[in-house]
N, C-alpha and C positions, 0 to 999 in steps of 0.2 A: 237471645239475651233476655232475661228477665228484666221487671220493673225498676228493681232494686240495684242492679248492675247497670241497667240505660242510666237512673238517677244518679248511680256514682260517678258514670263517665260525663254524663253532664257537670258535674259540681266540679271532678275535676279541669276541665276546658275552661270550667266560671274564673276558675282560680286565676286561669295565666293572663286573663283578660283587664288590660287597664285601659282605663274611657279617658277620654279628652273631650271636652264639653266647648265647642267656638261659640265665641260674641252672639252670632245665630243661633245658637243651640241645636248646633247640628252637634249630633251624639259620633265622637271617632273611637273604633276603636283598635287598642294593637294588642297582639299577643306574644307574650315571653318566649323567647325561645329556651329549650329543656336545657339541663345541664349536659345532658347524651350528646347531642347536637352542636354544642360549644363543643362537647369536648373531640369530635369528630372533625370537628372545624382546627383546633388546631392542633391533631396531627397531621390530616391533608397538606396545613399550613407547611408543618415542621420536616416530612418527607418532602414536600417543595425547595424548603431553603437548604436542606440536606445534598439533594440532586444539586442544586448553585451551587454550593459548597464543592462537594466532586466532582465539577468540573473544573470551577476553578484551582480545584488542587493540580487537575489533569494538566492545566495552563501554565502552573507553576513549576512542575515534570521540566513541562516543554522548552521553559524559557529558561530555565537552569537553577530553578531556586528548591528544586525538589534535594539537591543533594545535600544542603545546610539544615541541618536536622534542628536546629534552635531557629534561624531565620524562618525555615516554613511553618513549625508549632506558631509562632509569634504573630508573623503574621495571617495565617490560618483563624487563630485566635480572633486576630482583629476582624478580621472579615465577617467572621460569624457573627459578633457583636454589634458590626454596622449593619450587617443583611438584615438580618431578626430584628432589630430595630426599624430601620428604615422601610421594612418588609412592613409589618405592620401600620406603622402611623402614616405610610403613602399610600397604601389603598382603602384605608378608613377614613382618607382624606378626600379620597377621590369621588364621582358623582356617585357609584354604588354607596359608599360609606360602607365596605364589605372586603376583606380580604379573599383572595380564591378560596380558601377554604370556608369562608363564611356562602358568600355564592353559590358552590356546591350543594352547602347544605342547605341553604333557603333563609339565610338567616341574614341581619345587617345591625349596624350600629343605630341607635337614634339618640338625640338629647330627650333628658326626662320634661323638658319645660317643655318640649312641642319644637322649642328653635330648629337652627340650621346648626348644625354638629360646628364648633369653634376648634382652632387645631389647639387651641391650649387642653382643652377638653380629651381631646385625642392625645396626645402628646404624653398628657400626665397617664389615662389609663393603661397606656400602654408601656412608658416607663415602670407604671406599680408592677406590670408584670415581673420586670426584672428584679424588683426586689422580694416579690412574692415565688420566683420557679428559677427562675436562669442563675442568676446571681449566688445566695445558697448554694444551689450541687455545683454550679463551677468550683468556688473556693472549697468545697468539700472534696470534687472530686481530684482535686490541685493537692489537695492536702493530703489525702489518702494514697496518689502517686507517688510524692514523696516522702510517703512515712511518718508525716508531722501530726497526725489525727489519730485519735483512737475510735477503735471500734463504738465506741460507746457516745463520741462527737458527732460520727458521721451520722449515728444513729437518732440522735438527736436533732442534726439538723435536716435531715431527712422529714422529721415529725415536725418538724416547725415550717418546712417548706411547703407541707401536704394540709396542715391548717390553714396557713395562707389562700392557697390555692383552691382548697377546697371549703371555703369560707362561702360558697354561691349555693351551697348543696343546705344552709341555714339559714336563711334566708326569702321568704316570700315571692321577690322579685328574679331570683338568680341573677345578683351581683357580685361579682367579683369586688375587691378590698376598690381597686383601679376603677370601676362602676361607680363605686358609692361614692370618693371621693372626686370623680370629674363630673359626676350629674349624668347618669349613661345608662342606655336600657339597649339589651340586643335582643333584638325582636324579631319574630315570623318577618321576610320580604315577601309584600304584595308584587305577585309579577305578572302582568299579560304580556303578548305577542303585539307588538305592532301589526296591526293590519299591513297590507302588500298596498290597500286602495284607503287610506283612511276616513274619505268622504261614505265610505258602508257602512251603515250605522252597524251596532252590534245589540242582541237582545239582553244579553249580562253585562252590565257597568263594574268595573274596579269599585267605583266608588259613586257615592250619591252626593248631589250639594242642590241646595235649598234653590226655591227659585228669589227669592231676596241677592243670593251667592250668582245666582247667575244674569240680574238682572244689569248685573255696572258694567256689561259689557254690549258691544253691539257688532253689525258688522265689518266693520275694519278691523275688530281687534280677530275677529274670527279667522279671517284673512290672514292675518298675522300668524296667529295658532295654528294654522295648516303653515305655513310656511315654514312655525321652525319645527313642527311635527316633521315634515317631508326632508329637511334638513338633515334632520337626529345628530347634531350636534351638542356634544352634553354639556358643552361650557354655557351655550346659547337656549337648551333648554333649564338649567338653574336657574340662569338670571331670571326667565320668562316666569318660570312656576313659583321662586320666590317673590317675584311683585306681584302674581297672581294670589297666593297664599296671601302677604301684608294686604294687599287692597280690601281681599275679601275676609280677613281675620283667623285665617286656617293655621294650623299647626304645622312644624316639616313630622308628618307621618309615615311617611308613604316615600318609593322611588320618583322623580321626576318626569320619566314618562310618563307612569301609570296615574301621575298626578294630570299631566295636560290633557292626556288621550282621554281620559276620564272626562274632564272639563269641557273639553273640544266636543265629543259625542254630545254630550246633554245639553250645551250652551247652541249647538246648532239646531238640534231637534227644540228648542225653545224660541229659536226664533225664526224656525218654518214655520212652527206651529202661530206665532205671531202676524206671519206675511200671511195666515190662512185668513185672517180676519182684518186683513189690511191694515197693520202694525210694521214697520220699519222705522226699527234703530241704529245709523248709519254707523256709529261711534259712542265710548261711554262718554261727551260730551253731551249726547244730544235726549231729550227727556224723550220717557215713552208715551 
């Protein structure tokens, strides 16, 4: 590659890149994920809830509800309507903040302030979807079944549903209508592997934090961190990684393991490197 082609593939990487600046001045940053990548995310998504759907139909055969041709449209209907819903805002609820299809692609939800993703926040971007894609061609495609549309409605709301939706592609940030107004960015997922030993240190960190960021802690809390590391409980690591983020003034940027594990590595190599010099800090009670 030439100069001038390295310099544009730089400029554009610059682009996707938004910083978070913590109390510490430690520099985070996160990268947008492309609109290719969403949009890859939710067909994965939608051949997912598709298969549910077919079998649940399959279920329906079975039980007997397949031969009432308005009862199973109807409730078929409904189904769809919960699954796709509840499909969405329960696993961008969950500790991922990632539907499977987001996961696949590397991709996950964050709040734009740094917070912890609020389900209101979830709730709404994901209901805009329905006003922005589902909603539209249902009734369009309801109404073109039964003859009540013209060609020239459907056609319209076709181009109204395809602006909505594709409103991320003008945009800087690649937001969706649902993004902008719930405060939301879907961004690259920082991912490692849990170690098998996690007491092995590793030569590449997830992340960096300041020795100020690692100094409020000591060894009991270290203790602790192996413990619910070794655990991988994801309810018990939230809680952990959110009092660790508020104590040390971090943003939620990042997955929750790769936030501890991160943590864990450099806060223990901080205070071998401490016991080298005959420094032990028992607990963050106790001064150094």
């Amino acid at each position: 590659m030439t100069a001038a082609a390295n310099a544009k593939a730089r400029n554009a990487t610059a682009k996707k890149i938004r910083q978070f600046i913590t109390p510490e001045g430690v520099d985070l940053q996160l990268r947008i994920a492309s609109s290719g990548l969403r949009l890859g995310a939710l067909i994965v998504d939608l051949i997912l809830i598709v298969a549910v759907l077919f079998l649940f139909s399959l279920f329906m055969v079975w039980v007997g509800f397949g031969g009432s041709g308005d009862i199973a449209y109807t409730v078929w209907m409904l189904g769809f309507f919960a699954l796709r819903t509840f499909w969405f805002i329960g696993f961008e609820l969950g500790s991922r903040a990632a539907t499977p299809g987001k996961r696949l692609m590397g991709i996950r939800v964050v709040a734009r302030d740094g917070g912890r993703l609020t389900a209101d926040a979830v709730v709404a971007r994901n209901l805009i979807r329905e006003l922005e894609l589902f909603l539209p061609l249902m009734m369009l495609g309801n109404g073109a079944s039964e003859d009540m549309v013209s060609g020239w409605t459907i056609l319209a709301g076709v181009v109204w549903s395809l602006t909505l939706s594709l409103f991320l592609l003008f945009n800087r940030d690649r937001m969706r209508m649902g993004d902008l107004i719930a405060g939301t960015w879907v961004v690259m997922a920082q991912r490692v592997k849990l170690d098998s030993d996690i007491t092995t240190a590793a030569d590449a960190q997830a992340m960096q934090f300041s020795d100020a960021e690692l100094a409020v802690y000591g060894i009991f809390e270290l203790q602790e961190l192996e413990r619910i590391l070794r655990g991988r409980d994801a309810r018990a690591m939230r809680e952990v990684a959110d009092a660790i983020r508020a104590k040390i003034g971090r943003p939620v940027a990042e997955e929750d393991d790769v936030f501890l594990l991160s943590y864990y590595r450099q806060l223990k190599a901080r205070l071998e490197r401490g016991l080298l010099f005959g420094k032990r800090r028992e607990d963050k009670y106790a001064s150094e």
